[in-house]
N, C-alpha and C positions, 0 to 999 in steps of 0.2 A: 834894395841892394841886389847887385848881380850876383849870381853862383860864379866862380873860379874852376873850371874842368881845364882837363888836358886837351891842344890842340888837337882836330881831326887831320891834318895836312900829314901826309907823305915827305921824307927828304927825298935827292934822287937816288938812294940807297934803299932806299923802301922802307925804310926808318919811321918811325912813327916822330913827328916835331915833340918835341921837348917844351916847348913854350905854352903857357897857359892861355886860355880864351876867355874870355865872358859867353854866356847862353845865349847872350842874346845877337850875338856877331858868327851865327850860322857854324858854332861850334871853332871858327878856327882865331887864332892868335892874330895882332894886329897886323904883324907882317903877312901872314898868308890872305888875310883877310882885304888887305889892299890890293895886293895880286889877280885876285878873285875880280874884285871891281874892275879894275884895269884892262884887262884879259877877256879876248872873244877870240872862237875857232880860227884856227889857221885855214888857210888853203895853200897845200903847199904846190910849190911851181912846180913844172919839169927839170927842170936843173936839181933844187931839193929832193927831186924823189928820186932820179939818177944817182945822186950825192948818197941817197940811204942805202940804195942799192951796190952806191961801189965799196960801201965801208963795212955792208953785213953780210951782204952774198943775196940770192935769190930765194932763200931757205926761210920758211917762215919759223919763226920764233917760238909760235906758240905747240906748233905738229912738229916742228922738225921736217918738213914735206917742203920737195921743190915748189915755188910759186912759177907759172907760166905767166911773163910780163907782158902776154898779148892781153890775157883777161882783167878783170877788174881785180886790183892788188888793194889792200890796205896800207897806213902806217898805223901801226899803234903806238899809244906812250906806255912805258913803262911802270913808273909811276902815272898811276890815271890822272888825264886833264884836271879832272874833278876834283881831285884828291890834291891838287895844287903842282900837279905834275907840269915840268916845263915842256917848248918845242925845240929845245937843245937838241943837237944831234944822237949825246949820249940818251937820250930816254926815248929814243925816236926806233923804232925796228919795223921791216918789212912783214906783214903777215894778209892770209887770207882773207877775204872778205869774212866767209865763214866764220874763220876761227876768231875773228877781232868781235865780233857778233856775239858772241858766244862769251867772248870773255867780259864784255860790255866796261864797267867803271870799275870792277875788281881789281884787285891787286895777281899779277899773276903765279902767285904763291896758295890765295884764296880760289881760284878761276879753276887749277889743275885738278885741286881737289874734289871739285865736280864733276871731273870722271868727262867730262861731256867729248872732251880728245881722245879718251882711250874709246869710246862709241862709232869715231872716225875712221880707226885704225883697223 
């Protein structure tokens, strides 16, 4: 008999899911869990990344620090990929190579409190 735990998925509120999992389906709920299968990296186009940039600014997310769009820029999700995060626009923000690095699959609530941005400033 399976154990019954609380899903590990993200909403895009950063919500922890509500819905229950079995152990043995990688901790998440059926819905996120199909998601999961489904689902491989984006690459997003120049148009998408123009698109992120016209709707957040050039300002990365995570420093508050202008990005210079001749260098290599990130997007990061908000809700992490991992974490069942989507490539919706809303969870989609411009940030440093650095600092997306930095914050890796965290939630950016668990990321800050690593101090590792106040080490930048």
């Amino acid at each position: 008999m399976h154990k019954w735990i609380n899903c590990r998925a993200l909403t895009v509120e950063g919500k922890p899911c509500k819905n229950k999992a079995k152990t043995h389906k990688n901790n998440l709920c059926n819905t996120h869990a199909k998601k999961l299968v489904a689902r491989e990296r984006k690459v997003f186009s120049a148009q998408e990344r123009r698109n992120i940039i016209k709707t957040y600014g050039s300002v990365c997310y995570l420093c508050q620090r202008e990005i210079n769009l001749k260098t290599l820029w990130h997007i990061d999700h908000v809700v992490p990929f991992s974490k069942g995060g989507s490539d919706d626009m809303e969870n989609l923000r411009p940030t440093h190579k650095v600092c997306n690095e930095l914050k890796g699959s965290k939630s950016i609530k668990f990321a800050r409190l690593n101090s590792a941005w106040d080490k930048r400033n």
